[in-house]
Biopython code that builds the backbone (N, CA, C, O; Angstrom):
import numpy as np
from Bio.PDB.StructureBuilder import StructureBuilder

atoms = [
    (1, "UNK", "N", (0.845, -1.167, 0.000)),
    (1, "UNK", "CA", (0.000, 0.000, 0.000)),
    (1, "UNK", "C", (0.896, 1.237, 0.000)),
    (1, "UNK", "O", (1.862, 1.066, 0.743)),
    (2, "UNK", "N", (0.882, 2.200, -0.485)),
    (2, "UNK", "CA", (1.125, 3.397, -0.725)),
    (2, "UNK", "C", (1.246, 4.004, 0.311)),
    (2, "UNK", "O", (0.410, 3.479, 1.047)),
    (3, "UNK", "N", (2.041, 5.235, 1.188)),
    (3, "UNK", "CA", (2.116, 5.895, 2.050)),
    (3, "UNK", "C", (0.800, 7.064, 1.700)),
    (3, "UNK", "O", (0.036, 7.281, 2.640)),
    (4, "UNK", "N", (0.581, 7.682, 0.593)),
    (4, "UNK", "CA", (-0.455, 8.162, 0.489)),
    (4, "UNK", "C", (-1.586, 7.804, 0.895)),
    (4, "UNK", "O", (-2.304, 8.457, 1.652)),
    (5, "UNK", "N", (-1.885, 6.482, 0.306)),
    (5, "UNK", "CA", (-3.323, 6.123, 0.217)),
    (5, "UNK", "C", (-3.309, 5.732, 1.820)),
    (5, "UNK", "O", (-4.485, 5.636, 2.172)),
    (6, "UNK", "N", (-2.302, 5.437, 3.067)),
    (6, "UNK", "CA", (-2.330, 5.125, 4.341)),
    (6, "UNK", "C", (-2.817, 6.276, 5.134)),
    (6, "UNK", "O", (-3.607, 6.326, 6.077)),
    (7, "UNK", "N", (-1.863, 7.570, 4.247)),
    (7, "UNK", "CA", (-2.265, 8.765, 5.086)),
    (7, "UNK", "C", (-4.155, 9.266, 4.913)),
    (7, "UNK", "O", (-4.920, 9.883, 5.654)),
    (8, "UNK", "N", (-4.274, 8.761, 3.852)),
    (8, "UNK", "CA", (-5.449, 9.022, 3.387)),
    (8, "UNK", "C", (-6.754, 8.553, 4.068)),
    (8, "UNK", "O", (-7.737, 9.225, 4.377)),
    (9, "UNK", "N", (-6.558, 7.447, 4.200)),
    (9, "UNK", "CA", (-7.374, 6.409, 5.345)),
    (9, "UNK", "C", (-7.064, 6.769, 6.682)),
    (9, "UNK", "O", (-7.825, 6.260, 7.504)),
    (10, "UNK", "N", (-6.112, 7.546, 7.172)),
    (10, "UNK", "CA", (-5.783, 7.798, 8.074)),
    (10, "UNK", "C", (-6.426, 9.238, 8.799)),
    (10, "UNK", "O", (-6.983, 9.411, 9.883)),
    (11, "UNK", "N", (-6.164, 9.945, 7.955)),
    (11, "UNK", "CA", (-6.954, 11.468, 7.767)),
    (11, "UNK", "C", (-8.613, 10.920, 7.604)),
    (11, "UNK", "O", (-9.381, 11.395, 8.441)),
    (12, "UNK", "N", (-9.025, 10.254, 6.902)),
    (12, "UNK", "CA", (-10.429, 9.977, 6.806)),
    (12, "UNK", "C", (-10.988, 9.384, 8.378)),
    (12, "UNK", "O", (-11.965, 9.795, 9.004)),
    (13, "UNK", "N", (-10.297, 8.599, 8.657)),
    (13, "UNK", "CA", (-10.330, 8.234, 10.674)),
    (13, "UNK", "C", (-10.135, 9.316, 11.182)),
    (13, "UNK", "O", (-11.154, 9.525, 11.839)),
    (14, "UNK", "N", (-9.430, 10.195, 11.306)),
    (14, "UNK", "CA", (-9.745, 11.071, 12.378)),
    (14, "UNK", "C", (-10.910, 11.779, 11.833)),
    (14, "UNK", "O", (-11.972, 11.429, 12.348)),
    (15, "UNK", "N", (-10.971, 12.480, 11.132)),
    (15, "UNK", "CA", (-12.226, 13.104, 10.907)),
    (15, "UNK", "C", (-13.487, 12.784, 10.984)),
    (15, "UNK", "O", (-14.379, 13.556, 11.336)),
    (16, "UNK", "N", (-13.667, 11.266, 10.556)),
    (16, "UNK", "CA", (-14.894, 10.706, 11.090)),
    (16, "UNK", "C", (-14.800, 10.825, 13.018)),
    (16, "UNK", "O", (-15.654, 11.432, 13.664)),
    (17, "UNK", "N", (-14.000, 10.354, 13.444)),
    (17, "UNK", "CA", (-14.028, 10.861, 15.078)),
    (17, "UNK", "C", (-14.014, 11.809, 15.429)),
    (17, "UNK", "O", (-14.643, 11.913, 16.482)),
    (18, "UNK", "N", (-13.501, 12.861, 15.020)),
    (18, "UNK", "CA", (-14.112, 14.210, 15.781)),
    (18, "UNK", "C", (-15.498, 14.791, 15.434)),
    (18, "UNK", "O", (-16.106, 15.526, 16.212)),
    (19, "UNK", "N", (-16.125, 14.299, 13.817)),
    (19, "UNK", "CA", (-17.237, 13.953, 13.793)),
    (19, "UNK", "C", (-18.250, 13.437, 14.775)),
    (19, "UNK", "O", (-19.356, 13.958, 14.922)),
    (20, "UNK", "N", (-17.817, 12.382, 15.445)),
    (20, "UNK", "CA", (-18.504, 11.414, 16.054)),
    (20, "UNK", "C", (-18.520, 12.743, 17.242)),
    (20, "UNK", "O", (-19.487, 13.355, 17.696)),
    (21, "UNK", "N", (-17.561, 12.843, 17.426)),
    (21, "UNK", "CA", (-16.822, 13.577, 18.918)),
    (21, "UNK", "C", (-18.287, 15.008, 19.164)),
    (21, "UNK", "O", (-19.205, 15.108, 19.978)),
    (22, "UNK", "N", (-17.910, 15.718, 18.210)),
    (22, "UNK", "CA", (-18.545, 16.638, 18.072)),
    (22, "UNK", "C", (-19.922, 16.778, 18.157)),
    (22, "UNK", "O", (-20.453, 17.869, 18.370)),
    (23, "UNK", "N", (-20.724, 15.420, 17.957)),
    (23, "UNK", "CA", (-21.964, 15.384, 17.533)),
    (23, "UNK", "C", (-22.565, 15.123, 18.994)),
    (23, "UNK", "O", (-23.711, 15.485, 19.261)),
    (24, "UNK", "N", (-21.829, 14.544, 19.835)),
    (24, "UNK", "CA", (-21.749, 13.616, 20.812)),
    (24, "UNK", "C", (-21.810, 14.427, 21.940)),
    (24, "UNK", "O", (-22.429, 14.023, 22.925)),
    (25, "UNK", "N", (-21.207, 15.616, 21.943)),
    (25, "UNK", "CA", (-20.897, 16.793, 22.806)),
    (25, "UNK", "C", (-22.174, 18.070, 22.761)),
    (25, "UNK", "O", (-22.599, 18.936, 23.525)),
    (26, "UNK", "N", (-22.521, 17.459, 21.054)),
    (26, "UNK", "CA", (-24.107, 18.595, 20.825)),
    (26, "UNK", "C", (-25.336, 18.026, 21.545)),
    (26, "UNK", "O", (-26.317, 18.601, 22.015)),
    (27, "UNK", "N", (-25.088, 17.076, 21.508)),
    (27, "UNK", "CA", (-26.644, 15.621, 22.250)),
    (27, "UNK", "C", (-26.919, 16.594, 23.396)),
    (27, "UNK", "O", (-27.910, 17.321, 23.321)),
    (28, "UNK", "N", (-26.043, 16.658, 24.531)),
    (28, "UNK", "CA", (-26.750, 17.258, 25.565)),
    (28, "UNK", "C", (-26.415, 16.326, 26.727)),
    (28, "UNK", "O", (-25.660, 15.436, 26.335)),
    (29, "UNK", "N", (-26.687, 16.234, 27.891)),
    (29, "UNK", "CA", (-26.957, 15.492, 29.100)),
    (29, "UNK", "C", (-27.937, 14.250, 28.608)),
    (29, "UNK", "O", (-28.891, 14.461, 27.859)),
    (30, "UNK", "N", (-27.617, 12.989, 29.087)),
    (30, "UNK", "CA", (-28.340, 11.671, 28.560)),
    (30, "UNK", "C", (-29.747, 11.992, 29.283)),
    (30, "UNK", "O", (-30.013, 12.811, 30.163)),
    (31, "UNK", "N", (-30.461, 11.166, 28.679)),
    (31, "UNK", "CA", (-32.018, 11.217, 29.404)),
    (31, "UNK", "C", (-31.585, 10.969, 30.778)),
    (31, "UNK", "O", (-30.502, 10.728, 31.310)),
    (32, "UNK", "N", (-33.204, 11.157, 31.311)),
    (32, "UNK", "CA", (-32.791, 10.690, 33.154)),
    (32, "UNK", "C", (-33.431, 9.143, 32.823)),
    (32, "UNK", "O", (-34.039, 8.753, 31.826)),
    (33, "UNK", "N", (-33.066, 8.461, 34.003)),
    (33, "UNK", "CA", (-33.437, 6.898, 34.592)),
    (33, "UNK", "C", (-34.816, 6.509, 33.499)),
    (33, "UNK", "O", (-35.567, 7.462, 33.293)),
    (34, "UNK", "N", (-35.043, 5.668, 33.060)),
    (34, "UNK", "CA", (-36.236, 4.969, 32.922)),
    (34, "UNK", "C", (-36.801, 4.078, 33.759)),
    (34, "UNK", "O", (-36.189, 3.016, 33.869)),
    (35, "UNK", "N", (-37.983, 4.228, 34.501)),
    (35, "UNK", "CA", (-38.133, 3.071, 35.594)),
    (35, "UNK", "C", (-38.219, 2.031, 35.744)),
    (35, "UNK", "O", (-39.022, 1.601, 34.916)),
    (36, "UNK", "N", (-37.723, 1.004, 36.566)),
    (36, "UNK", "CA", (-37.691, -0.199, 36.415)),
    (36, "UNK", "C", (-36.345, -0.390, 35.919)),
    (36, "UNK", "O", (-36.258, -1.467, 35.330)),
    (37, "UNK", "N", (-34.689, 0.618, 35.958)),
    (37, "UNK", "CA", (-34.001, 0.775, 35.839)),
    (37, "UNK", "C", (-32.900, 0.365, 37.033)),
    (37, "UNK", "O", (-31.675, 0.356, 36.912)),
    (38, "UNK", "N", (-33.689, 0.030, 38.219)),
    (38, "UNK", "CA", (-32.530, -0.045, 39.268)),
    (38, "UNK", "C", (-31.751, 1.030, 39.967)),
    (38, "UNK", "O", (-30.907, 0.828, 40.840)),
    (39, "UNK", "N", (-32.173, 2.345, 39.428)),
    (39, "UNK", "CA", (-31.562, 3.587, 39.850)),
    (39, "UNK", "C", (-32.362, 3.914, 40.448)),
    (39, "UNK", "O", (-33.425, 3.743, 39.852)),
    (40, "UNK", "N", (-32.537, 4.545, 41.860)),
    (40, "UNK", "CA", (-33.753, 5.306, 42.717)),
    (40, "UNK", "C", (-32.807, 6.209, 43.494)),
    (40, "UNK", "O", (-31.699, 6.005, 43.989)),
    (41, "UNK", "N", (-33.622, 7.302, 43.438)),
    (41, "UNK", "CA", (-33.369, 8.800, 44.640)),
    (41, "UNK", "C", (-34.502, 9.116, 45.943)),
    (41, "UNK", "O", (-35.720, 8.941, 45.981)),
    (42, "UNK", "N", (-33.718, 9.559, 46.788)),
    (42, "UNK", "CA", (-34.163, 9.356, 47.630)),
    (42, "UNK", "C", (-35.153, 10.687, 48.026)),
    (42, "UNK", "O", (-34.583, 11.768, 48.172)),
    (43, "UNK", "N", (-36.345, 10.629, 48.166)),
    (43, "UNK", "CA", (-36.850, 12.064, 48.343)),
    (43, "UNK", "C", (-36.909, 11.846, 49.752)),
    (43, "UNK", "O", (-36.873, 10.873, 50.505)),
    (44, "UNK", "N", (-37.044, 13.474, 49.882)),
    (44, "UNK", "CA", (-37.088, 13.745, 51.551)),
    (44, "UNK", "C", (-38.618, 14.152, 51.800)),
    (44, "UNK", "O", (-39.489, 14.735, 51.155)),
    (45, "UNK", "N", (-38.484, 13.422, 53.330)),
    (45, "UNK", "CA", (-40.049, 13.508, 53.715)),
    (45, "UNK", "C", (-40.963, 14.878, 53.426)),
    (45, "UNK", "O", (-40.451, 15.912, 53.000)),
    (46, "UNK", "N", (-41.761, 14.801, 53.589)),
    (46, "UNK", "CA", (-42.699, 15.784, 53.818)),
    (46, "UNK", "C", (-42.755, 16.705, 55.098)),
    (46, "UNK", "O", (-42.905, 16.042, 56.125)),
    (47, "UNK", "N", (-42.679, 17.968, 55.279)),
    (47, "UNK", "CA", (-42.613, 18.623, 56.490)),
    (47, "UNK", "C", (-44.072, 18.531, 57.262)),
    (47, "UNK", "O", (-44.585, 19.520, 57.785)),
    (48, "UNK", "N", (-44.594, 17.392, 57.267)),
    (48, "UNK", "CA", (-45.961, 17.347, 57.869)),
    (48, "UNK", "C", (-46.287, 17.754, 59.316)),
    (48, "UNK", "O", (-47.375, 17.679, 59.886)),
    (49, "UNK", "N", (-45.070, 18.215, 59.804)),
    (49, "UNK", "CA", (-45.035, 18.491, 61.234)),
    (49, "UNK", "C", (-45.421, 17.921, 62.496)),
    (49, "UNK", "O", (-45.717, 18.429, 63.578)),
    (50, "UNK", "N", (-45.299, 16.091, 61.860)),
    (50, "UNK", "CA", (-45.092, 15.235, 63.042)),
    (50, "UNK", "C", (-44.115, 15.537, 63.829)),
    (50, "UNK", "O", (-44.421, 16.115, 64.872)),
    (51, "UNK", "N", (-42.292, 15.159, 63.496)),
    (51, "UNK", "CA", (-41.262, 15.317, 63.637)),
    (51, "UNK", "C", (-41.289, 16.471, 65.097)),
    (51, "UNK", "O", (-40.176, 16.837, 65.476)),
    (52, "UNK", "N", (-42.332, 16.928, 65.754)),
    (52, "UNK", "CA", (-41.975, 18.028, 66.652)),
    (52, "UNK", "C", (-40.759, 18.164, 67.459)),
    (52, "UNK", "O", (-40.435, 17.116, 68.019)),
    (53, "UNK", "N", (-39.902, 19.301, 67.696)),
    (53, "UNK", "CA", (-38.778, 19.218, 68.770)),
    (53, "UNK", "C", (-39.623, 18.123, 69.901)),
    (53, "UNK", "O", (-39.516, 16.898, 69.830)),
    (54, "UNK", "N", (-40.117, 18.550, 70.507)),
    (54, "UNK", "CA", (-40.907, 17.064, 71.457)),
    (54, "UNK", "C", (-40.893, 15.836, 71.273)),
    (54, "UNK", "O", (-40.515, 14.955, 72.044)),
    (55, "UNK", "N", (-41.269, 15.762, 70.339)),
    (55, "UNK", "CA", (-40.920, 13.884, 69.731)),
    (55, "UNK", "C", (-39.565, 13.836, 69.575)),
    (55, "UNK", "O", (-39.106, 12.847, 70.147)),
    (56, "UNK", "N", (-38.666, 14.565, 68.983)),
    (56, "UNK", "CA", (-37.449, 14.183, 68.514)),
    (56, "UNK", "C", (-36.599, 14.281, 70.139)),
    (56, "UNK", "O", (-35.389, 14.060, 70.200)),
    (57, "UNK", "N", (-37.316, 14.592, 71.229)),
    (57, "UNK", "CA", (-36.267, 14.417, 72.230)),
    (57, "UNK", "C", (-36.636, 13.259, 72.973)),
    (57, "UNK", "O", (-35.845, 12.572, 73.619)),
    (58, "UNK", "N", (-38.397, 12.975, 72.816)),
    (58, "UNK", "CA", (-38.663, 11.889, 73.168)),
    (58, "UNK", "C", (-38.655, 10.366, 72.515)),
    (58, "UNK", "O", (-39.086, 9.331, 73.023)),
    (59, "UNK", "N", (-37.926, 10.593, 71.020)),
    (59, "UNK", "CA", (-37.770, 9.361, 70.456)),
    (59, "UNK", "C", (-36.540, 8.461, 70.960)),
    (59, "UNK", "O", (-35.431, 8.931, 71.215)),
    (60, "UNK", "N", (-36.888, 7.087, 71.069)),
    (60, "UNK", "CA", (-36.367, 5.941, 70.752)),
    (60, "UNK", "C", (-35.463, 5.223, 69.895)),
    (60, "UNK", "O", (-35.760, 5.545, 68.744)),
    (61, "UNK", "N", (-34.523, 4.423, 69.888)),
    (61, "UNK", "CA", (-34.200, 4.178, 69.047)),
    (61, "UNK", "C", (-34.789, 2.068, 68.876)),
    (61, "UNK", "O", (-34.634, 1.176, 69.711)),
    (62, "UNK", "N", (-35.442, 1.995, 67.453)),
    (62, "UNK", "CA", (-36.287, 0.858, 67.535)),
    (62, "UNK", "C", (-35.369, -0.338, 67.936)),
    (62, "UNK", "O", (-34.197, -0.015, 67.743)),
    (63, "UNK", "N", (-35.483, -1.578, 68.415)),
    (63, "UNK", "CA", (-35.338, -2.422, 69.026)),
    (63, "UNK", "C", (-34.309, -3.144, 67.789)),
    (63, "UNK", "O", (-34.755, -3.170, 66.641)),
    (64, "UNK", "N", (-33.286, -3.572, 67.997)),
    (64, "UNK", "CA", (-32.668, -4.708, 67.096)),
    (64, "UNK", "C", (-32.753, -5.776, 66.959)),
    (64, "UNK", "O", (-32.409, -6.313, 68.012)),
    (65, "UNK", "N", (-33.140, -6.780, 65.934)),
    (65, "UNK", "CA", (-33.229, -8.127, 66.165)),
    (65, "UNK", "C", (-32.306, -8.733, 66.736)),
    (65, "UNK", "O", (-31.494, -7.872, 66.397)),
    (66, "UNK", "N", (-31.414, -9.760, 67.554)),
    (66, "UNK", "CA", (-30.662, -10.382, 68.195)),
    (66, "UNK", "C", (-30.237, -11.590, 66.995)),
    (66, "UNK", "O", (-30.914, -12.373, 66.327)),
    (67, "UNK", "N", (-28.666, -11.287, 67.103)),
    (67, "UNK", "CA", (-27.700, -12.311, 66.295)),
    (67, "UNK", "C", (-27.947, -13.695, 67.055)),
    (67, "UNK", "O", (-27.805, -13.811, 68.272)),
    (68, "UNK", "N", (-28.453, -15.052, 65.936)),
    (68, "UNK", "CA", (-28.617, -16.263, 66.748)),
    (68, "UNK", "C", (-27.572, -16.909, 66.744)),
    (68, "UNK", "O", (-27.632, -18.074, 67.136)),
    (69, "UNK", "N", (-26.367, -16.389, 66.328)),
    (69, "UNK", "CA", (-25.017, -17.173, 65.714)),
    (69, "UNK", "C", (-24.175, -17.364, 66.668)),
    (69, "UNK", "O", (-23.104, -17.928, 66.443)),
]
sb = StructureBuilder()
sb.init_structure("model")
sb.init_model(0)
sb.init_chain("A")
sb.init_seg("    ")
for serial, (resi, resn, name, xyz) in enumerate(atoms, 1):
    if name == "N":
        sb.init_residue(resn, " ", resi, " ")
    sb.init_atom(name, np.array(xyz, "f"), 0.0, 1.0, " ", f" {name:<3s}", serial, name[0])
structure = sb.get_structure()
């Protein structure tokens, strides 16, 4: 093969990749999650105003199951 026709094929590869590159960079941020994806966020409760300073000094911490091992 020819050093030309190498450079040639060669020059034609990069340009198709910065092609690629370029197009790739215009897209944007990927969609978000589709569900049923395995990805979940965590929302934060609702300020329903259970939570009172009162409860939170009078809470508990719930009971642990016991290791049978």
């Amino acid at each position: 093969m020819k050093r030309s026709t190498i450079l040639l094929i060669a020059g034609a590869a990069a340009v198709a990749a910065g092609v690629v590159a370029v197009r790739s960079a215009a897209a944007g941020p990927p969609p978000p999650p589709v569900h049923g994806t395995g990805e979940s966020r965590v929302q934060p409760a609702p300020d329903d105003g259970y939570w009172t300073p009162q409860r939170m000094r009078d809470a508990r911490p719930a009971p642990m199951p016991e290791d049978d091992g």
